[in-house]
C-alpha positions as CSV (number, residue, x, y, z in Angstrom):
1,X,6.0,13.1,6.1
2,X,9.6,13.8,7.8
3,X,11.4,11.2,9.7
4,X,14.5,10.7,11.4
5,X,16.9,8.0,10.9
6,X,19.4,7.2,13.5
7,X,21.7,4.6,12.4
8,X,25.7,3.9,12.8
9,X,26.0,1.3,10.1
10,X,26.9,3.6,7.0
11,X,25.8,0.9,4.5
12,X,22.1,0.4,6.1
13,X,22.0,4.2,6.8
14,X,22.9,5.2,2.9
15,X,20.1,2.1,2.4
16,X,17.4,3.3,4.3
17,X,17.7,7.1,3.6
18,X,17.1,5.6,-0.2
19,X,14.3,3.9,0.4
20,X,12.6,6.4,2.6
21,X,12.8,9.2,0.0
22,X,12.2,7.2,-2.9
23,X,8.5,6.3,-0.6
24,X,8.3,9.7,-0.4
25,X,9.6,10.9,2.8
26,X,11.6,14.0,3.7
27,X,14.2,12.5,5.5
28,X,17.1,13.3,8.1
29,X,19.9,11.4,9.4
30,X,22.2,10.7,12.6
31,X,25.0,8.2,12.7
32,X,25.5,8.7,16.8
33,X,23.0,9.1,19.3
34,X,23.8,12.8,20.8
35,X,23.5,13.8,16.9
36,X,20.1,11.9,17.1
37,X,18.2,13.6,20.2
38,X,20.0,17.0,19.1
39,X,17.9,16.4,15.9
40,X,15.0,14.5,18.2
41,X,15.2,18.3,20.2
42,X,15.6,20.3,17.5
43,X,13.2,19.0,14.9
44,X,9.7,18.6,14.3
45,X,9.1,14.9,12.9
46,X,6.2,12.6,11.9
47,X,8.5,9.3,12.7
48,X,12.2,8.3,13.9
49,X,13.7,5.2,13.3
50,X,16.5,4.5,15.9
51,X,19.1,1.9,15.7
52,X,19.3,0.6,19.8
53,X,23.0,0.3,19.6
54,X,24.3,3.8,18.6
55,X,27.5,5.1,19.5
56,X,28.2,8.2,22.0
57,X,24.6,7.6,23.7
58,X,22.8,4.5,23.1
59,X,19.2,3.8,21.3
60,X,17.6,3.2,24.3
61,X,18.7,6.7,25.9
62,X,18.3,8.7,23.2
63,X,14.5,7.6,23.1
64,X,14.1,7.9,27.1
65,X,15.5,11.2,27.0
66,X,14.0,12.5,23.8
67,X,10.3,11.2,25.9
68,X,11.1,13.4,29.2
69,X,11.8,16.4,26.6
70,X,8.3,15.9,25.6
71,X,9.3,14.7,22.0
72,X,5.8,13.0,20.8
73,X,6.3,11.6,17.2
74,X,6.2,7.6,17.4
75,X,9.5,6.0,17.5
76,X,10.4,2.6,16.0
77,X,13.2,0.9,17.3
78,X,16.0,-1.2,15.1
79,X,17.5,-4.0,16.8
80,X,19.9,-6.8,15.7
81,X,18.9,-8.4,19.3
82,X,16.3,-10.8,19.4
83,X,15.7,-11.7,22.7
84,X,11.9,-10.6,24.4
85,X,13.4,-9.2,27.6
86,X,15.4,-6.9,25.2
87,X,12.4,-6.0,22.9
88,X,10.1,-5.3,26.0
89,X,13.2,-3.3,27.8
90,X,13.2,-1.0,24.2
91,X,9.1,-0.8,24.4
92,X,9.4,0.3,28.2
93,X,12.1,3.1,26.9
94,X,9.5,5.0,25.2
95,X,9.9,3.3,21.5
96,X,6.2,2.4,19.8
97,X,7.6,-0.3,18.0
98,X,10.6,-2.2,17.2
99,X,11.8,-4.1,14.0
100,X,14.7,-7.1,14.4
101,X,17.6,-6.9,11.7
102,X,17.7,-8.0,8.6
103,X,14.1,-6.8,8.2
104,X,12.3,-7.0,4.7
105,X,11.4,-3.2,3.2
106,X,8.4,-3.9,2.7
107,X,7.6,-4.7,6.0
108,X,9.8,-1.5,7.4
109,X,7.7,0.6,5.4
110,X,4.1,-0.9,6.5
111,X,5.1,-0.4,10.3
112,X,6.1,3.0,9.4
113,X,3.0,3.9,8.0
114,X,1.1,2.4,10.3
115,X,2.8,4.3,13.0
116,X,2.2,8.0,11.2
117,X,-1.5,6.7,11.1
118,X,-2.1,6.0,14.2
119,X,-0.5,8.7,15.6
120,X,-2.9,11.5,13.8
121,X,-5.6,9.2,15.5
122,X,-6.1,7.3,12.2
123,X,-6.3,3.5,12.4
124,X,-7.9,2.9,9.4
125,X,-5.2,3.1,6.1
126,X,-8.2,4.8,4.0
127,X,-8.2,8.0,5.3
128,X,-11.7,10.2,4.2
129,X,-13.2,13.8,4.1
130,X,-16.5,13.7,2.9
131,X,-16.3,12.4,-0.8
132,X,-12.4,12.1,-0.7
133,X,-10.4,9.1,0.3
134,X,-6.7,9.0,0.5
135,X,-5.2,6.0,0.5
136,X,-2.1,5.2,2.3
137,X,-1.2,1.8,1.2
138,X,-1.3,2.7,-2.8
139,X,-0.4,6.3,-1.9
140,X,-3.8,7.6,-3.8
141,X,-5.9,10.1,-3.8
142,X,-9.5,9.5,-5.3
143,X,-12.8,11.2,-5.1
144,X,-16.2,10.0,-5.4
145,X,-13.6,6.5,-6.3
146,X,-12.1,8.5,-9.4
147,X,-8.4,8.9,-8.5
148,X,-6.9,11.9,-9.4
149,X,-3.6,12.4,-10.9
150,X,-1.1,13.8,-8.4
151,X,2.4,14.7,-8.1
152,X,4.5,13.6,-5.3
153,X,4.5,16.6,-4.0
154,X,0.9,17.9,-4.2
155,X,0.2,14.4,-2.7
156,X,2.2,14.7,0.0
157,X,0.7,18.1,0.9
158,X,-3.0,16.7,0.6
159,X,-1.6,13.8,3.0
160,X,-0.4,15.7,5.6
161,X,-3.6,18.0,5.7
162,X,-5.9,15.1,5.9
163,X,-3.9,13.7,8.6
164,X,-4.4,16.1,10.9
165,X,-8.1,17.4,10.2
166,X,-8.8,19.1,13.2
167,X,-5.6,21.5,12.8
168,X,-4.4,24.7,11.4
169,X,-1.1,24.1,9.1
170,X,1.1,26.7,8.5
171,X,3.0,27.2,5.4
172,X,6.4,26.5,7.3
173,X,5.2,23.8,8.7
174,X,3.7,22.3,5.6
175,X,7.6,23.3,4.0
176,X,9.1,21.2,6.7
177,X,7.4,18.1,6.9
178,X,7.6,17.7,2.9
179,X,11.0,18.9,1.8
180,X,14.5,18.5,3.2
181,X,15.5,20.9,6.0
182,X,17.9,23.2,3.4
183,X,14.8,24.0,1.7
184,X,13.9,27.5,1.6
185,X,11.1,28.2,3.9
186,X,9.9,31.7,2.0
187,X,9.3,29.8,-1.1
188,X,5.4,30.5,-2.3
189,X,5.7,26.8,-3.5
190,X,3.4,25.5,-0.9
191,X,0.6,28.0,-2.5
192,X,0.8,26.5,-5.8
193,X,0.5,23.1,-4.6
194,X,-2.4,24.0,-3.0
195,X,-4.1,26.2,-5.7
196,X,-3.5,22.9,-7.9
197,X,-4.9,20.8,-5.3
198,X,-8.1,22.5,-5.5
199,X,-8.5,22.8,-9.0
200,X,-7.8,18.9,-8.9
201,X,-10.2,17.7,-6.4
202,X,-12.7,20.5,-7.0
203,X,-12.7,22.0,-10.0
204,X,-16.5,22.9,-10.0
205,X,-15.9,24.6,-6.7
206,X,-18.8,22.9,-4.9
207,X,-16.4,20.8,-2.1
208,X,-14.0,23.6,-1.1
209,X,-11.9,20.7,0.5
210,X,-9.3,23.3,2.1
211,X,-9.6,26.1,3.7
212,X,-7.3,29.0,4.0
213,X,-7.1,30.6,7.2
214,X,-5.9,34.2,6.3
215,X,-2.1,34.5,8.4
216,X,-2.6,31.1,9.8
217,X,-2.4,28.8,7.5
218,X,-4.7,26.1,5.5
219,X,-6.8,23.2,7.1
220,X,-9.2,20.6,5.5
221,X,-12.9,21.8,5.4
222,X,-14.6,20.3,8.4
223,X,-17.9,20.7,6.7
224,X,-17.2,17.9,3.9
């Protein structure tokens, strides 16, 4: 998953950008708001977290104005402010959420998963396709209750496909929601991970768990 993090405080920034990647995230990052809904604009993400009071143009604008540019990916709101009127006024912005500073990791990282998931229209934190379940809490992968050994990166791609079930994904856009934006988007990496993938979850080839779509891209076999 990619996400956005929008924070002026260089020591939480530096903090946060840590903890994201090392939970597996491809992550970006803004320390002003114009830099923020230039990325917001620019950038296709799964989350952004956004600090409400950035510098240049505040949290609360960034998030309005990134909403009336159509930008969809849930937003969670950082706020050293603690009164309701404040929290409701960031809610009404556009935000989907909001955490109050200092905040607990753990809990930073629950709301942001719970976000992703309910965004791709999945409440439940056990995602399933026929016989395979991923889950998001342990970050596993396990069919017919065997889990598999992953990388973090074969994982990630397997994620992001069952997430989104009903879609086509594209090799680019596979690229850029797992790997930072320098990556280079002509690698064949992504084919790799996905020939492994199969020969993982599948290796009787009986399941055929994803599909390749020839010029399109891959999606998860709606007939699991």
């Amino acid at each position: 998953m990619r996400i956005l993090i929008a924070e002026d405080d260089s020591r939480l920034l530096t903090q946060l950008d840590r903890l994201m990647q090392t939970n597996g995230y491809s992550v970006d990052l803004a320390d002003d708001g114009e830099r923020a809904l230039f990325h917001l604009n620019e950038y296709p993400y799964d989350l952004a977290v956004v600090d409400i009071g950035l510098p240049k143009i505040d949290g609360l604008e960034v998030i309005q104005r990134a909403r009336q540019n159509n930008v969809r990916c849930p937003i969670l709101i950082l706020t050293a402010r603690d009164r309701w009127q404040e929290k409701v006024e960031g809610l009404d912005s556009g935000a989907d959420d909001y955490l109050t500073k200092p905040f607990h990791d753990e809990e930073l990282l629950a709301r942001v998963k719970a976000l992703i998931r309910r965004s791709s229209g999945q409440a439940n934190p056990i995602i399933q396709a026929g016989p395979i379940e991923l889950d998001t809490v342990s970050e596993e992968i396990r069919v017919n209750g065997k889990a598999l050994e992953l990388t973090a990166y074969e994982y990630r791609v397997m994620q992001y496909l069952m997430m989104n079930p009903q879609k086509v994904i594209s090799k680019t856009e596979l690229t850029e929601h797992i790997y930072d934006q320098d990556f280079d988007l002509d690698s064949n990496v992504i084919e790799v991970f996905v020939g492994r993938l199969r020969k993982k979850i599948d290796p009787d080839i009986t399941l055929k768990p994803i599909e390749t779509l020839r010029g399109r891209g891959y999606r998860i076999n709606r007939n699991l």
